[in-house]
N, C-alpha and C positions, 0 to 999 in steps of 0.2 A: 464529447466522444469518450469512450473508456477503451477500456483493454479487447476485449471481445470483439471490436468492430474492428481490429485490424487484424486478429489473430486467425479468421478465414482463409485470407489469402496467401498464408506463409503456409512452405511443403513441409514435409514430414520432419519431427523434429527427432536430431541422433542425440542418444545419452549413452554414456560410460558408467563405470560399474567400476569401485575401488578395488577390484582385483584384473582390470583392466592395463594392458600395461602402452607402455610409449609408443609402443610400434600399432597398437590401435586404433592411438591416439590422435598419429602422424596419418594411417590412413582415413581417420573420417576428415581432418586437413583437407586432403588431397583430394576425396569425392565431395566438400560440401563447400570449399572454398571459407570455411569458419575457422577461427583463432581460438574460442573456448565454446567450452559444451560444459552441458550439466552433470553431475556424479547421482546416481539413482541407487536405492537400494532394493530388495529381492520385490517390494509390493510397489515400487517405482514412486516410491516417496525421497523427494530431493534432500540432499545431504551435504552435499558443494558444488562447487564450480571447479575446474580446472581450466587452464588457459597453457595456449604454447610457450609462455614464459617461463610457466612455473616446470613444464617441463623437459626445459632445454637444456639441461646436463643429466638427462636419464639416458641409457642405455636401451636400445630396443627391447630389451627383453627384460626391462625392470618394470612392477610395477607401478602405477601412478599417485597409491595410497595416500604416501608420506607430503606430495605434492596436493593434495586437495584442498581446498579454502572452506575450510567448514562453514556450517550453519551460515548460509548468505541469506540476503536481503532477497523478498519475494515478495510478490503483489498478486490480486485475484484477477479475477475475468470481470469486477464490476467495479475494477479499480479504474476512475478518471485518468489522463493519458499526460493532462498537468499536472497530476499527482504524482504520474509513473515518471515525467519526466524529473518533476523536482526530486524526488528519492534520490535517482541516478544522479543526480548535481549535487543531491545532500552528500552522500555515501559517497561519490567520487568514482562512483562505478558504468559502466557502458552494457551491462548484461544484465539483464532483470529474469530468471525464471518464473514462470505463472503459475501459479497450485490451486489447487482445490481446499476447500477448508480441514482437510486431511493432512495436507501440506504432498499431493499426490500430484506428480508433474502432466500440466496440461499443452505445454508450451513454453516460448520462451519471445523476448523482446530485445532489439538494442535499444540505445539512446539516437541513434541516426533513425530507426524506424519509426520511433514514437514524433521526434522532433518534426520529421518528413508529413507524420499522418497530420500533425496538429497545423503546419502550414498550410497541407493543402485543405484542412476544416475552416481556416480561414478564408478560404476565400469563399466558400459557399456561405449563403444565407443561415444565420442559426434560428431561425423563428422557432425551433423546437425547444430551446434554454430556456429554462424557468430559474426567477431569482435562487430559489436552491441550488440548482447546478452552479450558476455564475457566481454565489457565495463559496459553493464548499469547492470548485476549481482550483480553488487557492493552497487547498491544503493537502500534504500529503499524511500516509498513511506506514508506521511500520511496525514493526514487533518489538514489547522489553522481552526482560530477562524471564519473564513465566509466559514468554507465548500470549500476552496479552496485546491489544491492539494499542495502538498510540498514534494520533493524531498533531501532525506540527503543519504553520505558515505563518505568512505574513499579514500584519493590517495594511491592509491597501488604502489611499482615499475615496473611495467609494462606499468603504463599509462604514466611515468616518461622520462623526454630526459636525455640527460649526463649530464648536467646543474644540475640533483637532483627534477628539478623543472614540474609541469605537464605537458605533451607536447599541444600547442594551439588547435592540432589539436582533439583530444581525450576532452579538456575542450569543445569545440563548438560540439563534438558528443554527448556531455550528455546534452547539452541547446538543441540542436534539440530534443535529445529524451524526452527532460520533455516538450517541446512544443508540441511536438507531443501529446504526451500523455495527456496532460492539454486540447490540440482541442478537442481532443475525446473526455474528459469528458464531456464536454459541449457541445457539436453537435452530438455526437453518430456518429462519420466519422472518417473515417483515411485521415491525410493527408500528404502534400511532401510541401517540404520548395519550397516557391517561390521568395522570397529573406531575408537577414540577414544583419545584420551591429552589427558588434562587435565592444565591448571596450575594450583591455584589462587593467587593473586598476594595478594592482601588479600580482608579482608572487605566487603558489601554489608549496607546495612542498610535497615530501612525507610523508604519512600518515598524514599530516594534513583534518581534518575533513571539509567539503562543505557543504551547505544550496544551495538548487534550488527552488528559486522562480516566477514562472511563472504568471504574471499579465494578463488575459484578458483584451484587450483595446476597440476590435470592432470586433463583427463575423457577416457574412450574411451567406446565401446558400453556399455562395461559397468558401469565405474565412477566416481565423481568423489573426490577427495582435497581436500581445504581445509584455509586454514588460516581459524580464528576467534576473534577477537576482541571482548571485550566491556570497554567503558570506562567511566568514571565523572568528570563532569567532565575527561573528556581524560587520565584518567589508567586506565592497563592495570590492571583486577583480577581477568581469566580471560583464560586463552589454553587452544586444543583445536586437537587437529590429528585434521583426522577423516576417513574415506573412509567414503564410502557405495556402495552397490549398484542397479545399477537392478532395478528389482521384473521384468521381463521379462527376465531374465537368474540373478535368483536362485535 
């Protein structure tokens, strides 16, 4: 399940404005029965979070500015809901805002709503899962310091050979899909690998923790080229240099 298949059924969502002040703040409280809301600016592109904590020694009439938790942690509408939920456990956070690849606010999530949707997904039959989805579940997705994408989880034993170790073929499914994923953000296109060249550097074993990092090198119309990296404790144990295709062009 991702983000989008829960974001239907939630009403309208209230955001604040850093020239918004306490007494605002206190009544969207009061009509929404919510503890934080998102900080929006003039094209309703997110900019923080505020929560009743941060401002509960403000005065009614002060505004919220100074209280606002900048630049937070965000996910998309085709962000998986394991994904979203592991973020919030990573980051230690309960409120996930949803954007657009603009970073333009679509909506928002808790950690109770996401956890709630993935229980009740359990109980329904998943025949829809393809080993893709049930691979890349595992990892979640956030931003470095340039706005670039970044990809972290865990090796499960399932992704694992009898070795202990994570099998090649499932490491180079999650470099494709963080590439994949990485073209999109940046072209607004889906695309299909056109060629790869792996390294592999060392081995990966289970439950050891992964970093994916996907570098943009050169995109046109047509195509995108990266390079990818994937780390372990800060240390390099796959590199792929991969170009993909956009699907409108193949």
């Amino acid at each position: 399940m991702l983000v989008e298949d829960i974001i239907g059924q939630k009403p309208r969502l209230q955001v604040l404005k850093v020239t918004s002040s306490a007494a605002d703040f206190h009544m969207l409280v009061s009509e929404t029965g919510e503890h934080r809301f998102p900080v929006v600016d003039e094209w309703n592109r997110v900019i923080g979070i505020v929560s009743l904590k941060d401002v509960s020694e403000l005065k009614e009439d002060q505004s919220i500015e100074k209280c606002v938790i900048r630049r937070p942690i965000t996910a998309s509408l085709q962000t998986s809901l394991a994904s979203a939920a592991q973020i919030m456990t990573w980051e230690g956070i309960d409120f996930l805002p949803i954007v657009d690849r603009n970073r333009k606010l679509i909506a928002s999530v808790t950690r109770k709503e996401v956890l709630q949707a993935m229980r009740d997904a359990q109980k329904q039959p998943q025949l829809g899962e393809t080993f893709d989805h049930l691979i890349w579940n595992g990892f979640a997705e956030e931003r470095g310091e340039q706005n670039e994408l970044l990809f972290h989880g865990f090796i499960i034993p399932q992704m694992a050979t009898d070795l202990g170790t994570i099998s090649e073929g499932v490491l180079l499914n999650v470099m494709t899909q963080a590439g994949r994923r990485a073209a999109w953000d940046v072209t607004g296109n889906d695309h299909v690998v056109d060629n790869v060249t792996t390294y592999f550097v060392r081995p990966v074993q289970i439950e050891d923790q992964i970093l994916v990092r996907p570098l943009i090198l050169e995109t046109s119309r047509r195509t995108c080229k990266m390079d990818i990296v994937v780390t372990r404790e800060g240390s390099v144990v796959c590199k792929a240099v991969m170009t993909l295709q956009s699907i409108d062009h193949a």
